[in-house]
Backbone as numpy.savetxt, mean C-alpha at the origin, in Angstrom:
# Nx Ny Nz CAx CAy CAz Cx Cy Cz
-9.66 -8.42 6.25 -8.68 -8.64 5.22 -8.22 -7.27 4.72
-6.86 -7.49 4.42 -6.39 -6.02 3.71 -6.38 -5.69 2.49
-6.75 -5.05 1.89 -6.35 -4.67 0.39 -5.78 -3.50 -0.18
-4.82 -3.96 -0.92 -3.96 -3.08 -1.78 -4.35 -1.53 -2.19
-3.95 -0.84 -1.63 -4.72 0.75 -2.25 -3.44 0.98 -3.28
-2.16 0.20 -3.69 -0.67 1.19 -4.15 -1.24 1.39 -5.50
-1.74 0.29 -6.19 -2.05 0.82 -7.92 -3.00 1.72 -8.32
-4.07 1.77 -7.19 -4.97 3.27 -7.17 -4.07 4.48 -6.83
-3.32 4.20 -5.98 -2.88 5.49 -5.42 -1.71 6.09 -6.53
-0.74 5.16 -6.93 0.43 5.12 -7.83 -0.84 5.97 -9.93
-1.44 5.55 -9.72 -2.17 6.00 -11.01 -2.71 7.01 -11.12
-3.40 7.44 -9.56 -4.11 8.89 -9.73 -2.59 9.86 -9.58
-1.77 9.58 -9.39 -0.64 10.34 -9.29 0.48 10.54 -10.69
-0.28 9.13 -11.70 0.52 9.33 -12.56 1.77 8.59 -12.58
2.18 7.78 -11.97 3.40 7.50 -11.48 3.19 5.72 -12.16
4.37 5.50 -13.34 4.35 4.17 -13.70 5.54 3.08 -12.48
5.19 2.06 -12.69 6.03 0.94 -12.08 7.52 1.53 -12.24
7.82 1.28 -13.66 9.26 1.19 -13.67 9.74 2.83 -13.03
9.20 3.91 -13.07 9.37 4.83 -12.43 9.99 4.84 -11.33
8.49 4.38 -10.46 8.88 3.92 -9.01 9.86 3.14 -8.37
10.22 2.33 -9.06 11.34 1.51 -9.49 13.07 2.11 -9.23
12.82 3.20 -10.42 14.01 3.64 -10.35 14.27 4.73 -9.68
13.29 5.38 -9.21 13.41 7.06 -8.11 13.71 6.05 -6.41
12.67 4.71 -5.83 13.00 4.07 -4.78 13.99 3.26 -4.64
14.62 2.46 -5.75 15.41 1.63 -5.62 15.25 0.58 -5.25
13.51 0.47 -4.97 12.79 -1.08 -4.43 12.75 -2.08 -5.97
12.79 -3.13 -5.15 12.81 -4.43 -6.35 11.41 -4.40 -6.76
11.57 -4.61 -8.64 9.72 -4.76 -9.22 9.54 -5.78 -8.68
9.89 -6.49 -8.17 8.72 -7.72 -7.96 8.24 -7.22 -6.82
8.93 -7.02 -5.58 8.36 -6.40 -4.43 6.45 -5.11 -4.67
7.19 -4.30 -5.50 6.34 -3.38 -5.65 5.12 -4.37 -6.58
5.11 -5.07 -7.73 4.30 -5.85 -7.99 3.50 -6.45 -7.36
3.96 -7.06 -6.88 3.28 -8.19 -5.44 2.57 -7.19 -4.73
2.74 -5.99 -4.29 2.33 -4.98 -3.24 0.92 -4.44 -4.29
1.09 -4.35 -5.50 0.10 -3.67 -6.20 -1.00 -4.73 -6.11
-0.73 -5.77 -6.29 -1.31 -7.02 -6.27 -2.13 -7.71 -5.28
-1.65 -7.17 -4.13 -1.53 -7.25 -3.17 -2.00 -8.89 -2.17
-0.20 -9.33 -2.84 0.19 -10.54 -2.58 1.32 -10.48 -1.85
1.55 -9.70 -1.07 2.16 -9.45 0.06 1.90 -9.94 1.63
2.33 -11.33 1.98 2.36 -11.26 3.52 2.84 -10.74 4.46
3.86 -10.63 4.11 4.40 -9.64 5.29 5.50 -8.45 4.79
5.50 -7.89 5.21 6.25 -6.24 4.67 7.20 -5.78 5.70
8.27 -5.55 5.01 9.08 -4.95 6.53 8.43 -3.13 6.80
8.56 -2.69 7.54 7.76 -1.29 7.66 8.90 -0.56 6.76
9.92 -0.41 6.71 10.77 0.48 6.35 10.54 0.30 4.09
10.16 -0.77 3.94 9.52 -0.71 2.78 8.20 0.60 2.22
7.20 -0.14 3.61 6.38 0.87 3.31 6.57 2.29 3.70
7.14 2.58 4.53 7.46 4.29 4.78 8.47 4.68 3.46
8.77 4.24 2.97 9.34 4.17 1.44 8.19 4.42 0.53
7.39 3.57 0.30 6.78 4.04 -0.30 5.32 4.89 -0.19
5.28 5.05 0.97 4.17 6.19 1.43 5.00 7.31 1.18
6.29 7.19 1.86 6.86 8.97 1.21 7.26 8.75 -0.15
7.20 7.97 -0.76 7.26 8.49 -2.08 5.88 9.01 -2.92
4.89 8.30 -2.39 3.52 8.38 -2.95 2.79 10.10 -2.61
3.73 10.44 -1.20 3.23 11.58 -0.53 2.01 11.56 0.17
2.18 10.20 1.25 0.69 9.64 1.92 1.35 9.17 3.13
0.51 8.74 4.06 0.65 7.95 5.39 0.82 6.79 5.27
1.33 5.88 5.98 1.45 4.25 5.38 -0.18 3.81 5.52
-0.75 3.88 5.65 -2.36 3.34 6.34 -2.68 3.79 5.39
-2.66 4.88 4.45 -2.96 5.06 3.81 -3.02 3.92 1.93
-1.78 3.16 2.33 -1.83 2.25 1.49 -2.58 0.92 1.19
-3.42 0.62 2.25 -4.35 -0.25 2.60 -5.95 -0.18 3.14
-7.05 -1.01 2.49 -7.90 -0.38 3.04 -8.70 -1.91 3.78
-9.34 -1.48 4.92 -9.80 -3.17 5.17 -10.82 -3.54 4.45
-11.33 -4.83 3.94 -12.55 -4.92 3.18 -12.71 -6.88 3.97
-13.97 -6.43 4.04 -14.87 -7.34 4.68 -14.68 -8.90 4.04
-15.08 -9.81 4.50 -14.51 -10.79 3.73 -16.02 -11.45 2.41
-15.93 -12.08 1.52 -17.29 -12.04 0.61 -18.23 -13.02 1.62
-19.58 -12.60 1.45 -20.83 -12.82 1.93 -20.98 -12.22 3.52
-20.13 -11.22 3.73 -19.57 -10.75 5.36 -20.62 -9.31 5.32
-21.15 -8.86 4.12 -21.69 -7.72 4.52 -20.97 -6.80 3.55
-21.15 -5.57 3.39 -20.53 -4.57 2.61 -19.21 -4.29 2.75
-18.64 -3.99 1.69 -17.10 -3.56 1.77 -16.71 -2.45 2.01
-15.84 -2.46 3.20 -15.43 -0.80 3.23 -14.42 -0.77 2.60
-14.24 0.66 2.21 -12.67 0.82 1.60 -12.15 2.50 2.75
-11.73 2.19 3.72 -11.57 3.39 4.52 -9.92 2.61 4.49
-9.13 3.85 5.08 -7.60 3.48 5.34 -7.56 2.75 6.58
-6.66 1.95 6.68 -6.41 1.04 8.00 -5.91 2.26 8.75
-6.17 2.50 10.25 -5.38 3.21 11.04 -4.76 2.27 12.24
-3.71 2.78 12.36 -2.53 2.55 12.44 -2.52 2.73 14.02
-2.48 2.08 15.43 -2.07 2.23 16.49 -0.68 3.38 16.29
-0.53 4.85 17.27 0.51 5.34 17.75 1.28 4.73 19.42
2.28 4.82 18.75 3.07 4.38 19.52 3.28 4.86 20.71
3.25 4.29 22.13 3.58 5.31 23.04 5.35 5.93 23.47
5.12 6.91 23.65 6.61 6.97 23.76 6.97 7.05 25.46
Protein backbone atom coordinates (compact mmCIF):
# COMPACT_ATOMS: atom_id res chain seq x y z
CA UNK A 1 0.00 0.00 0.00
CA UNK A 2 1.09 3.58 -0.64
CA UNK A 3 1.19 6.37 1.61
CA UNK A 4 1.11 9.95 1.36
CA UNK A 5 4.60 11.56 2.21
CA UNK A 6 3.05 15.46 0.58
CA UNK A 7 1.93 16.88 4.18
CA UNK A 8 5.29 15.74 5.76
CA UNK A 9 7.17 16.91 3.02
CA UNK A 10 4.98 20.31 2.29
CA UNK A 11 5.55 21.18 6.36
CA UNK A 12 9.16 20.51 6.85
CA UNK A 13 9.47 23.01 4.03
CA UNK A 14 7.13 25.36 5.46
CA UNK A 15 4.92 25.58 2.64
CA UNK A 16 0.93 26.05 3.50
CA UNK A 17 -1.94 24.55 1.20
CA UNK A 18 -3.29 27.65 -0.04
CA UNK A 19 0.32 28.59 -1.00
CA UNK A 20 0.79 25.67 -3.00
CA UNK A 21 -2.30 26.36 -4.43
CA UNK A 22 -1.56 29.53 -5.79
CA UNK A 23 2.41 29.30 -6.93
CA UNK A 24 0.98 25.52 -8.90
CA UNK A 25 -2.24 26.41 -10.05
CA UNK A 26 -3.41 22.79 -8.96
CA UNK A 27 -7.02 22.50 -7.62
CA UNK A 28 -7.26 22.32 -3.40
CA UNK A 29 -9.14 19.53 -3.51
CA UNK A 30 -6.69 17.64 -5.70
CA UNK A 31 -3.76 18.59 -3.43
CA UNK A 32 -6.06 17.72 -0.31
CA UNK A 33 -6.98 14.37 -1.31
CA UNK A 34 -3.10 13.86 -2.16
CA UNK A 35 -2.18 15.01 1.48
CA UNK A 36 -4.73 12.65 2.57
CA UNK A 37 -3.83 10.41 0.60
CA UNK A 38 -7.12 9.56 -1.02
CA UNK A 39 -5.92 9.56 -4.29
CA UNK A 40 -6.46 6.62 -6.80
CA UNK A 41 -5.10 7.46 -9.51
CA UNK A 42 -2.88 10.56 -10.44
CA UNK A 43 -2.04 11.67 -13.80
CA UNK A 44 2.01 11.83 -13.64
CA UNK A 45 2.17 15.32 -14.94
CA UNK A 46 0.35 16.32 -11.56
CA UNK A 47 2.94 14.80 -9.67
CA UNK A 48 6.11 16.09 -11.49
CA UNK A 49 4.29 19.33 -10.55
CA UNK A 50 4.44 18.82 -7.49
CA UNK A 51 7.76 17.12 -6.81
CA UNK A 52 9.28 20.17 -8.63
CA UNK A 53 7.64 22.32 -6.65
CA UNK A 54 8.47 20.55 -3.34
CA UNK A 55 12.20 20.29 -4.82
CA UNK A 56 12.10 16.27 -4.66
CA UNK A 57 11.76 13.23 -7.01
CA UNK A 58 8.22 12.02 -7.55
CA UNK A 59 8.96 8.65 -5.45
CA UNK A 60 9.84 10.70 -3.28
CA UNK A 61 6.23 11.60 -2.47
CA UNK A 62 5.18 8.20 -1.40
CA UNK A 63 6.36 5.68 0.87
CA UNK A 64 5.20 1.88 0.80
CA UNK A 65 3.88 0.67 4.18
CA UNK A 66 2.98 -2.82 4.84
CA UNK A 67 -0.52 -3.58 5.26
CA UNK A 68 -1.75 -3.84 9.45
CA UNK A 69 -0.86 -7.21 11.10
CA UNK A 70 1.69 -7.70 7.81
CA UNK A 71 4.79 -7.05 9.90
CA UNK A 72 6.59 -3.66 10.35
CA UNK A 73 6.10 -0.57 8.43
CA UNK A 74 8.49 0.79 6.19
CA UNK A 75 8.49 4.27 5.31
CA UNK A 76 11.38 4.23 2.48
CA UNK A 77 10.44 6.16 -0.97
CA UNK A 78 8.77 4.05 -3.64
CA UNK A 79 11.35 3.72 -6.50
CA UNK A 80 10.32 4.25 -9.52
CA UNK A 81 11.22 1.77 -12.65
CA UNK A 82 13.55 3.96 -15.41
CA UNK A 83 12.46 3.94 -18.48
CA UNK A 84 14.27 2.41 -21.28
CA UNK A 85 15.01 4.56 -23.99
Amino acid sequence: MLRSNLKPLMEQRGITLRQMVEDTGLAEMTLIRARRGQIGACRLDTLVCIASYLGCEVNDLFSVEEGEGAGPQRKEPVRMAKERV
